[in-house]
Structures are given as structure tokens and as C-alpha cells.
N, CA, C and O atoms as a Tinker XYZ file with bonds, in Angstrom:
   280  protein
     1  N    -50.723000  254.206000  172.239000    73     2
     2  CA   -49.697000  254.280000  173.238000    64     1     3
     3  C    -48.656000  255.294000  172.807000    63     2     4     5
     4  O    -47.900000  254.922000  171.909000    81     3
     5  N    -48.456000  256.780000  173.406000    73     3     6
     6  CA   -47.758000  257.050000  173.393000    64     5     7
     7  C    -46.605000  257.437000  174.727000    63     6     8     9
     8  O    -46.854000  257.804000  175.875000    81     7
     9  N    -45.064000  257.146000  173.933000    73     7    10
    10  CA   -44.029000  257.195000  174.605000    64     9    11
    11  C    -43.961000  258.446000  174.743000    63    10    12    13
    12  O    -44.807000  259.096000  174.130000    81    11
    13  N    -42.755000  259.330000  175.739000    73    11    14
    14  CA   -42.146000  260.073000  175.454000    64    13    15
    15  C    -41.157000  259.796000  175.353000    63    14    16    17
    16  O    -40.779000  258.684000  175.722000    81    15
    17  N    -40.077000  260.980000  174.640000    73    15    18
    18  CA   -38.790000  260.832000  174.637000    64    17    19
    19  C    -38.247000  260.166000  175.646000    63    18    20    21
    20  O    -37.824000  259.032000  175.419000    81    19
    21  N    -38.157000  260.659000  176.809000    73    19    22
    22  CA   -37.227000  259.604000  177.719000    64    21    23
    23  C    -37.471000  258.858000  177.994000    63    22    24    25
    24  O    -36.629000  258.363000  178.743000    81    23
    25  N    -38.761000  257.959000  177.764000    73    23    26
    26  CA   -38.913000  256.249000  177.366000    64    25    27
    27  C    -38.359000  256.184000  176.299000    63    26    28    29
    28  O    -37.350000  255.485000  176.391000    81    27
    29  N    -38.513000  256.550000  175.376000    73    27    30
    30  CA   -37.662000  255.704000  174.323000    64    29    31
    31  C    -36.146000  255.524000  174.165000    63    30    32    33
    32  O    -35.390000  254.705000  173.640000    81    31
    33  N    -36.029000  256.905000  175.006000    73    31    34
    34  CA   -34.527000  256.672000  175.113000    64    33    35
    35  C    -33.678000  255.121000  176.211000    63    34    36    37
    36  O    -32.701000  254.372000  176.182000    81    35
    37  N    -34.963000  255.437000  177.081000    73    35    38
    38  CA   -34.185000  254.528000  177.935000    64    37    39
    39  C    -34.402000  253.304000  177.417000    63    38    40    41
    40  O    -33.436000  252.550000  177.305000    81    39
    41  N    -35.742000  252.863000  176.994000    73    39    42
    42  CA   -35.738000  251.438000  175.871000    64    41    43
    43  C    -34.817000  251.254000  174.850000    63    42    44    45
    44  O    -34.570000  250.079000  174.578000    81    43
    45  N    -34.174000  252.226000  174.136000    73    43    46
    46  CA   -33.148000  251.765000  173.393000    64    45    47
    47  C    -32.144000  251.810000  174.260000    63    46    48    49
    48  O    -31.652000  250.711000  174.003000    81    47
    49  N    -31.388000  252.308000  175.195000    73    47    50
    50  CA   -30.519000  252.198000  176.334000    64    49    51
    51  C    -30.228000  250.481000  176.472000    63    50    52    53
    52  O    -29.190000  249.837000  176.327000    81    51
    53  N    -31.116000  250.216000  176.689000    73    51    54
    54  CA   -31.824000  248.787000  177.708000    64    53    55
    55  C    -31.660000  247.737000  176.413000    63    54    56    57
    56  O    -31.171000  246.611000  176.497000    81    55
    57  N    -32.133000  248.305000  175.308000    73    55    58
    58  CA   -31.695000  247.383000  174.462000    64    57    59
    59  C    -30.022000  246.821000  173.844000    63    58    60    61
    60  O    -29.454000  245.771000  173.542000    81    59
    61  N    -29.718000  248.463000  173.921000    73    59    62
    62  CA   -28.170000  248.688000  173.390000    64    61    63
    63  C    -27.582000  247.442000  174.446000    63    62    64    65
    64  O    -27.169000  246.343000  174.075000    81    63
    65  N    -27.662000  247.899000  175.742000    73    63    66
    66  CA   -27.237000  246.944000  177.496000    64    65    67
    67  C    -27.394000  245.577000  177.027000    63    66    68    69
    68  O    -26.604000  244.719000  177.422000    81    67
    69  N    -28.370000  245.280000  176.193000    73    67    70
    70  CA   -29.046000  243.968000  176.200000    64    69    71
    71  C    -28.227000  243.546000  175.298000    63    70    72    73
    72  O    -27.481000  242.660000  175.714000    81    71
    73  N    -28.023000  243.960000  173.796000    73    71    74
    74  CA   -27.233000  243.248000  172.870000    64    73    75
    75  C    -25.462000  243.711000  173.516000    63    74    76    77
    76  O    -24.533000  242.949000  173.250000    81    75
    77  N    -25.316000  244.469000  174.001000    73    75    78
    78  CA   -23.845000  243.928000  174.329000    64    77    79
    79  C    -23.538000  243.051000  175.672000    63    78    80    81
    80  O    -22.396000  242.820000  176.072000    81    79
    81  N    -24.226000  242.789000  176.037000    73    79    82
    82  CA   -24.482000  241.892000  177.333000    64    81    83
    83  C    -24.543000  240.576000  176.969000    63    82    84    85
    84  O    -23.991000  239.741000  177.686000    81    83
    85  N    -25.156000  240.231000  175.913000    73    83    86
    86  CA   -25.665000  239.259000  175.070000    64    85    87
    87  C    -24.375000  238.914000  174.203000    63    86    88    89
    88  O    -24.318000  237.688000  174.115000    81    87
    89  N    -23.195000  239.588000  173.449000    73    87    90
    90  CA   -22.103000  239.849000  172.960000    64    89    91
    91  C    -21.058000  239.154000  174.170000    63    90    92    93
    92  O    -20.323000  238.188000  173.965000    81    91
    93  N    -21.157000  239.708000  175.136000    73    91    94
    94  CA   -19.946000  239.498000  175.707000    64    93    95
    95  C    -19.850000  238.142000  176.972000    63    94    96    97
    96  O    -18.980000  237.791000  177.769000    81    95
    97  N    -21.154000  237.688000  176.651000    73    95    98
    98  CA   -21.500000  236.011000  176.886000    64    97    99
    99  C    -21.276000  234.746000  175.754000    63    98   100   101
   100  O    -20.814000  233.608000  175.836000    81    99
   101  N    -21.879000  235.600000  174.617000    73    99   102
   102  CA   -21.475000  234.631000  173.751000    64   101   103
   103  C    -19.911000  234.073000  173.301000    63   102   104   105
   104  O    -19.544000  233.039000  172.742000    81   103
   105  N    -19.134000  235.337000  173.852000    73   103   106
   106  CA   -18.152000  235.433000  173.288000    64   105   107
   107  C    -16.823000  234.189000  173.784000    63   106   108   109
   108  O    -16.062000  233.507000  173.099000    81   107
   109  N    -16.993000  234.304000  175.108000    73   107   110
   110  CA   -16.353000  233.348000  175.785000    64   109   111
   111  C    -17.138000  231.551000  175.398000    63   110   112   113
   112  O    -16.531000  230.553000  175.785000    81   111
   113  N    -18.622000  231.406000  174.548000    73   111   114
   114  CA   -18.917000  230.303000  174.763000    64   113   115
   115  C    -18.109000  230.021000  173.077000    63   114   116   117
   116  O    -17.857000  228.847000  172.806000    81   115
   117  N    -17.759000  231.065000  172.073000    73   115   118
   118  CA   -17.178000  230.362000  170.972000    64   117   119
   119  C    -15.985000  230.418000  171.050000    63   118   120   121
   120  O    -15.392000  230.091000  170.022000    81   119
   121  N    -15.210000  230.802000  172.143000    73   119   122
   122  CA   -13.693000  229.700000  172.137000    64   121   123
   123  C    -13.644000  228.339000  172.851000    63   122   124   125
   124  O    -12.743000  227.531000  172.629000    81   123
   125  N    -14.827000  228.077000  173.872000    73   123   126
   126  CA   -15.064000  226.831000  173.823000    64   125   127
   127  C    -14.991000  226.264000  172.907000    63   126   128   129
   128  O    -13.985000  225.623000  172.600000    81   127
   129  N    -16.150000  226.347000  172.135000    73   127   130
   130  CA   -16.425000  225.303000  171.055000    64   129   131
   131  C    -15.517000  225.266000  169.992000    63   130   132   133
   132  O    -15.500000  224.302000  169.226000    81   131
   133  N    -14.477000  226.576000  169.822000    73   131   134
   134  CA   -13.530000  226.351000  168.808000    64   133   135
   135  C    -12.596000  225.069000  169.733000    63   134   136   137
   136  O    -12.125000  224.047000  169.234000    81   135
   137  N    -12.536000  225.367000  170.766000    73   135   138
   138  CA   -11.343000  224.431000  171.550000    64   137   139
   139  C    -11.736000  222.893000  171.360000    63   138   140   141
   140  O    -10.924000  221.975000  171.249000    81   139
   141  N    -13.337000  222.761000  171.342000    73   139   142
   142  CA   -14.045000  221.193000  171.465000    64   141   143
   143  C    -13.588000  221.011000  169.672000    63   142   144   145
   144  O    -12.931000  220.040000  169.298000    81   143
   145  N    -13.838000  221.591000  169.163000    73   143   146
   146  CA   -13.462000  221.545000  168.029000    64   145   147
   147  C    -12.134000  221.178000  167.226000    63   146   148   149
   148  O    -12.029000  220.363000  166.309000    81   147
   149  N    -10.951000  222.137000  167.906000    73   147   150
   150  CA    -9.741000  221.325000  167.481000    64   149   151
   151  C     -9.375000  220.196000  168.130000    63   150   152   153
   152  O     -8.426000  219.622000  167.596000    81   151
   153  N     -9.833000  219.661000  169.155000    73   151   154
   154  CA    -9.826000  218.565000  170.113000    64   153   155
   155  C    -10.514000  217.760000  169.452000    63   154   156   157
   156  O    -10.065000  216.615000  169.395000    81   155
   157  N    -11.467000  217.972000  168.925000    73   155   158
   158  CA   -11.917000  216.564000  168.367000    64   157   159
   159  C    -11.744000  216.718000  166.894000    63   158   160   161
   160  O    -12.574000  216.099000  166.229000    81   159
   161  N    -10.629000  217.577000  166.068000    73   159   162
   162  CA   -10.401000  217.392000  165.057000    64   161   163
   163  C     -8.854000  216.420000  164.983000    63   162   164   165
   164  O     -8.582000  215.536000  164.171000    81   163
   165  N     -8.128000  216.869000  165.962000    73   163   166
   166  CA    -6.863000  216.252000  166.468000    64   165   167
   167  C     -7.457000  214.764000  166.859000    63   166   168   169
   168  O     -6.845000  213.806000  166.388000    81   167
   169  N     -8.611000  214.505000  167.691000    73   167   170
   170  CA    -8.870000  212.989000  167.918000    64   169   171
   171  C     -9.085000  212.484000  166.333000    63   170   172   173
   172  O     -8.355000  211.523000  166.092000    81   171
   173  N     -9.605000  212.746000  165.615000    73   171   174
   174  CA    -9.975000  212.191000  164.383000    64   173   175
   175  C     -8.904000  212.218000  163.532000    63   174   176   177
   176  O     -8.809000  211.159000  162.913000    81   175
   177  N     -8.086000  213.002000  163.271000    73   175   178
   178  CA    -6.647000  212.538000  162.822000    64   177   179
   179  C     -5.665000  211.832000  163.563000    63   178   180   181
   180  O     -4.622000  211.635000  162.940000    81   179
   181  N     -5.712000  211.397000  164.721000    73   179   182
   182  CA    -4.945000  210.245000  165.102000    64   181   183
   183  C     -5.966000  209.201000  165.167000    63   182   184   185
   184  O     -5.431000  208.153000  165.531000    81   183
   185  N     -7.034000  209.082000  164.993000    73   183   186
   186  CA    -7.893000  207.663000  164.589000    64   185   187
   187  C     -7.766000  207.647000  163.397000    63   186   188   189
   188  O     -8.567000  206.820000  162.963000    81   187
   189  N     -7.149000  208.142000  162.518000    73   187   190
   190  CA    -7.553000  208.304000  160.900000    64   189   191
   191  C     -5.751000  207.763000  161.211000    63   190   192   193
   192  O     -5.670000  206.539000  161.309000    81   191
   193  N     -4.715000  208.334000  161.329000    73   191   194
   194  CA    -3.960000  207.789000  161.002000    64   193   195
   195  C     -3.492000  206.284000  161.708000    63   194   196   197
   196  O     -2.618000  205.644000  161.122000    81   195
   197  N     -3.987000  205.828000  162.758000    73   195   198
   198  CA    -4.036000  204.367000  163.450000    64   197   199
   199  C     -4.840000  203.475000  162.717000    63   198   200   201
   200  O     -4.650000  202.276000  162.921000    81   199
   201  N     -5.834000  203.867000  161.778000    73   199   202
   202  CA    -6.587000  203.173000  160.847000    64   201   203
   203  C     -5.321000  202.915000  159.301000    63   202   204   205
   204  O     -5.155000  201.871000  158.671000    81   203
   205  N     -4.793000  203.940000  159.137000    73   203   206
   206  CA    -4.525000  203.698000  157.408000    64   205   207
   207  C     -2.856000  202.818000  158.526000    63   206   208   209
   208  O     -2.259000  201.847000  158.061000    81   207
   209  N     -2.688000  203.086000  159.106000    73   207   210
   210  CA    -0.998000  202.188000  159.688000    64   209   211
   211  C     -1.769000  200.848000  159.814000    63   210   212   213
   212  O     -1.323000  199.905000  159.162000    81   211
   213  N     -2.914000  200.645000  160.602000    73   211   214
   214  CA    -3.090000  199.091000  160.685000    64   213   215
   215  C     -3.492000  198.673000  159.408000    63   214   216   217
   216  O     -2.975000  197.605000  159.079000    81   215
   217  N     -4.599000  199.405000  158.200000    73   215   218
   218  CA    -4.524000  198.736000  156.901000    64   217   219
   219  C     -3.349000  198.664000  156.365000    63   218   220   221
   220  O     -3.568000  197.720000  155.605000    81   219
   221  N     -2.206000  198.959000  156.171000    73   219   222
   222  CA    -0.694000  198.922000  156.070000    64   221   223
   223  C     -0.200000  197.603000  156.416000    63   222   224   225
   224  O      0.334000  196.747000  155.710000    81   223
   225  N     -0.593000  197.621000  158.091000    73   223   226
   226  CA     0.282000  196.531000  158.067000    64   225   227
   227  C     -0.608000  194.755000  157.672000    63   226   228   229
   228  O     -0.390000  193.637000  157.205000    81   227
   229  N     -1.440000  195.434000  158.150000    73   227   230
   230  CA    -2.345000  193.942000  157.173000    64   229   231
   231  C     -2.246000  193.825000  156.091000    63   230   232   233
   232  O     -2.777000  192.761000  155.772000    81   231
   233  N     -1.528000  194.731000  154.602000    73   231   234
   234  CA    -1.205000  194.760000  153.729000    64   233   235
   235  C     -0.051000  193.862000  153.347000    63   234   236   237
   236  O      0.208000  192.986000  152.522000    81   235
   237  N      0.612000  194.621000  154.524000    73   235   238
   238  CA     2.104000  194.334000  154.161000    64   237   239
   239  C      2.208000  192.330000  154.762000    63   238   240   241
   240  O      3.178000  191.736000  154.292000    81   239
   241  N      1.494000  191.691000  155.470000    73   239   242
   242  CA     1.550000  190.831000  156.343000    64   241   243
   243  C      0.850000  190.098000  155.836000    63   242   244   245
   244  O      1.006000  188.906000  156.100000    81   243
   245  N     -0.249000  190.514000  154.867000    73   243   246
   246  CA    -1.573000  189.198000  153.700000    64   245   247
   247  C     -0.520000  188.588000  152.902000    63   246   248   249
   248  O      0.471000  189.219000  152.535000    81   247
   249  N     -0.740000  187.295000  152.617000    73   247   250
   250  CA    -0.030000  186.221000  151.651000    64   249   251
   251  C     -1.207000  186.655000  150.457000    63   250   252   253
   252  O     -2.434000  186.742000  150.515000    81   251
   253  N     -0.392000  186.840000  149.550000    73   251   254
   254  CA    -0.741000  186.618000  147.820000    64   253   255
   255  C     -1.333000  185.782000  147.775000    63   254   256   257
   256  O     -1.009000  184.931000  148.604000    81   255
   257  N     -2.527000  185.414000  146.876000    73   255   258
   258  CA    -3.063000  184.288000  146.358000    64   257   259
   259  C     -2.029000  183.992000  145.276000    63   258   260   261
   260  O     -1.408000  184.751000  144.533000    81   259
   261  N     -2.026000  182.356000  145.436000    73   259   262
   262  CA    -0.956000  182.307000  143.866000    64   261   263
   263  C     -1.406000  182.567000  142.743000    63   262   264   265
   264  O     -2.585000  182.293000  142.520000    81   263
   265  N     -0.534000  183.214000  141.648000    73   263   266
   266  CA    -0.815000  183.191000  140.694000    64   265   267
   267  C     -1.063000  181.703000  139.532000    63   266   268   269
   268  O     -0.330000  180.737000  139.319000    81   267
   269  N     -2.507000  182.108000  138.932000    73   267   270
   270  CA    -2.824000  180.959000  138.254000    64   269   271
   271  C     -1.953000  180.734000  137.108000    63   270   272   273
   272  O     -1.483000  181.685000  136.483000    81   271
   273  N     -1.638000  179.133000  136.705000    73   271   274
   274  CA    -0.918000  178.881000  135.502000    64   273   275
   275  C     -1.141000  178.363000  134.355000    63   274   276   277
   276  O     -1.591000  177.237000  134.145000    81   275
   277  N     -0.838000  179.164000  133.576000    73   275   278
   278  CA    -1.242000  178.951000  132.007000    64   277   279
   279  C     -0.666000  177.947000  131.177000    63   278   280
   280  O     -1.016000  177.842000  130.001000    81   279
């Protein structure tokens, strides 16, 4: 199979088209996912801190076992 020049030119054309076409789709889908991302990094630090406040206050609110006497 041979090409000539202006097939190959236009196949790399078509390719060049293709990877920046391909570029400028992806591009808008990774600030989505950065956005899903700080969104559910922000959900997990306010479940992380509603977890260590309620072990807190069950801390603060448990009765001591007595101490045994010698």
C-alpha cells in the first residue's frame, strides 16, 4: 500500500483534529471530577469531625468504673 504525500498529510491532519478534539472534551470532564472530589472530600471531613465530637461527648458523659481498693 502505497500513500502519497497528500494522504499522509491529511491522515496526520485528521489525527492532529482527533487528539485535540479529544483534549478539549476531556478537559471540561476533569473539573468535574476535581469538583466531585472536593465535595466529597468536604463531606468526609464533616462526617469525620461529627464522629470525633460525638466520641467526645460520650467520653465526657461515661461514669468511671470505681477504682478498686487495696
Amino acid at each position: 500500500m502505497d500513500y502519497s504525500t497528500k494522504t499522509l498529510v491529511i491522515m496526520a491532519l485528521l489525527l492532529l483534529l482527533g487528539i485535540v478534539i479529544g483534549m478539549m472534551m476531556r478537559s471540561g470532564g476533569n473539573r468535574r471530577l476535581r469538583r466531585q472530589l472536593e465535595e466529597e472530600r468536604a463531606a468526609h471531613i464533616a462526617t469525620r469531625r461529627a464522629q470525633e465530637e460525638r466520641i467526645h461527648d460520650i467520653e465526657r458523659t461515661r461514669i468511671a468504673p470505681p477504682r478498686p481498693r487495696l
